[in-house]
C-alpha positions in Angstrom: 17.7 59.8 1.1 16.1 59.4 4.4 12.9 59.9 3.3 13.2 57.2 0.5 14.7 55.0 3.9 11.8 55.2 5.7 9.2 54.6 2.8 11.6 51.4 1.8 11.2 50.4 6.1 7.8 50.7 5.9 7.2 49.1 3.4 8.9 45.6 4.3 7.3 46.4 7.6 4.1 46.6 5.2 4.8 43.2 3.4 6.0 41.6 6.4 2.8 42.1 8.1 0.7 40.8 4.5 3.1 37.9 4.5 2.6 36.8 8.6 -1.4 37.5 8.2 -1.5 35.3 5.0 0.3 32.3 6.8 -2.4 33.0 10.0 -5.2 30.3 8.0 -2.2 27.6 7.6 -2.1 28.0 11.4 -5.3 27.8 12.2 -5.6 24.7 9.8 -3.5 23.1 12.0 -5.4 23.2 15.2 -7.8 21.5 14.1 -6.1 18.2 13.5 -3.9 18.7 16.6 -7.5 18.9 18.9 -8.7 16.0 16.5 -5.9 13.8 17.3 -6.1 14.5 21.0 -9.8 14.0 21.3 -9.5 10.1 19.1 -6.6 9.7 22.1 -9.4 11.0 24.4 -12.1 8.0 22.9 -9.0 5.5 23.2 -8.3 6.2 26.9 -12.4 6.1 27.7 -12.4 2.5 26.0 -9.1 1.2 27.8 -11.0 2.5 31.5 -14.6 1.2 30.2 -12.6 -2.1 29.6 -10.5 -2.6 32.4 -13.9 -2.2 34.5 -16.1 -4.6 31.9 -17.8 -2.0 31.8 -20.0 -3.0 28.4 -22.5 -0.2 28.4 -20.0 2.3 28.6 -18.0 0.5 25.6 -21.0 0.1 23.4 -21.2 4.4 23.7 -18.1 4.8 22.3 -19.3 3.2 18.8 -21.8 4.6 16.4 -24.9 3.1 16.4 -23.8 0.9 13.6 -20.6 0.3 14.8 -18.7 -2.9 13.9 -16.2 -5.4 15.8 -14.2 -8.1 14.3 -12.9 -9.8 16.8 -11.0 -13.5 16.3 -12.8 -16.5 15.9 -16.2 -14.5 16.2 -18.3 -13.6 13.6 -18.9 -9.7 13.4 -20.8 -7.8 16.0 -22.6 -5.1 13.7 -24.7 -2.7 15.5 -25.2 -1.7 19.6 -27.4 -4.9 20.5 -24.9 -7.2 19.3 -22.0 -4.6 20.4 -23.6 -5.3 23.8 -24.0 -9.0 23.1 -20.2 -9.0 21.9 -18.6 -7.6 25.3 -21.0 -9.1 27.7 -20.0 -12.7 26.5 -16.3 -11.3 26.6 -16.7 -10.1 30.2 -18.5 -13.3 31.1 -15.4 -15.4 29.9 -12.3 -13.0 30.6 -11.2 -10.1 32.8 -9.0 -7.8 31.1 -6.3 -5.4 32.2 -4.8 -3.5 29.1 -2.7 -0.5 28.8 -3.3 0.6 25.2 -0.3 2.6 23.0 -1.1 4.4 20.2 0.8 4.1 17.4 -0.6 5.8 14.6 -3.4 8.1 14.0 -4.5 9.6 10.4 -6.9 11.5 9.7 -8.6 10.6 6.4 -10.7 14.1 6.3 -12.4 16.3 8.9 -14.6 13.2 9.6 -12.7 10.1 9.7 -9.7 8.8 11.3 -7.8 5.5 11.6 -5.9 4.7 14.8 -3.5 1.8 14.8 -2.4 0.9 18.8 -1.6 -2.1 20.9 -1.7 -3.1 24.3 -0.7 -5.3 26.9 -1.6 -6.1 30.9 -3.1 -9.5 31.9 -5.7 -11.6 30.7 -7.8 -14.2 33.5 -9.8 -16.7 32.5 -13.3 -16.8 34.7 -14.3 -19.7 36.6 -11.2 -21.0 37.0 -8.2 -20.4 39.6 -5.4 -19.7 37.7 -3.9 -16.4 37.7 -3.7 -13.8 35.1 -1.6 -14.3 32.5 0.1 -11.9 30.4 -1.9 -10.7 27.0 -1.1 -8.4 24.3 -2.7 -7.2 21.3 -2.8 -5.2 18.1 -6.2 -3.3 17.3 -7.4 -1.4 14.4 -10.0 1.3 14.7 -11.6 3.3 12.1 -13.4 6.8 13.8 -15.9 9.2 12.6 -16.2 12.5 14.4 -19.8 13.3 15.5 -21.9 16.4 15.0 -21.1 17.4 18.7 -17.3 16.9 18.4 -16.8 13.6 19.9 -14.8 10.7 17.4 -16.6 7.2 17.9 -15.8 3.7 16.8 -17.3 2.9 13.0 -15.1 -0.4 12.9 -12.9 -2.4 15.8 -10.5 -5.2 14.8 -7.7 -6.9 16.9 -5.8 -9.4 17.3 -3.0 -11.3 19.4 0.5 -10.2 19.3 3.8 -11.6 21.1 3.6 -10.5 24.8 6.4 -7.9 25.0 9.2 -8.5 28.1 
């Protein structure tokens, strides 16, 4: 009887063991998403600092070279010379001071990823002397991860939402 015992321990020991190695890939499936997910937050929080600074050359890196914007009442900027054309005439006209929120992020493969945020701050008209008044928006991106890791903008789209109190 205690012989039979011990073979019976091992052996749940044994399939125990098979069962928690087989489940080890599921983990490791899921680390790659998780780093995904932080690193399109990463891109997000680069383009929220680039912007606060009208900082257009360091916006224009965040897209791929064929990257797209669609803003309002604009026609699209496709590619970086118009990106750059795109954010200059912004920063000529505006100043921005956004906090963006993320509200969503899927990934749509190992490549591609679509991140729904907002944001709010202040929005000052140059050239004038009124203050800053209080903006917020919705935005659409759609990312493509990179052959060195990093997730850029493919498309940009936003638009005006109620300022929140």
């Amino acid at each position: 009887m205690t012989n039979y015992t011990s073979r019976r321990g091992a052996a749940v020991v044994a399939v125990a063991s098979i069962a928690a190695f087989l489940s080890l890939p599921s983990v490791v499936a899921h680390a790659g998403p998780a780093s995904d997910t932080s690193a399109i937050r990463q891109t997000l929080q680069r383009y929220e600092e680039a912007l606060n600074r009208a900082d257009t050359a360091a916006i224009v890196q965040l897209y791929t070279d064929d990257g797209v914007q669609m803003a309002p009442d604009a026609p699209a900027a496709v590619g970086r010379e118009a990106l750059r054309g795109a954010y200059a005439g912004t920063f000529q006209a505006i100043a921005l001071k956004l906090a963006f929120t993320v509200d969503e992020i899927q990934l749509l493969g190992k490549d591609a990823a679509l991140l729904r945020s907002h944001s709010a701050g202040t929005l000052k008209v140059q050239g004038n002397d009124k203050p800053a008044g209080a903006a917020a928006f919705k935005e659409l991106f759609v990312l493509r991860k990179q052959g060195d890791g990093q997730w850029k903008f493919t498309h940009y789209s936003f638009s005006a939402a109620p300022a929140r109190p």
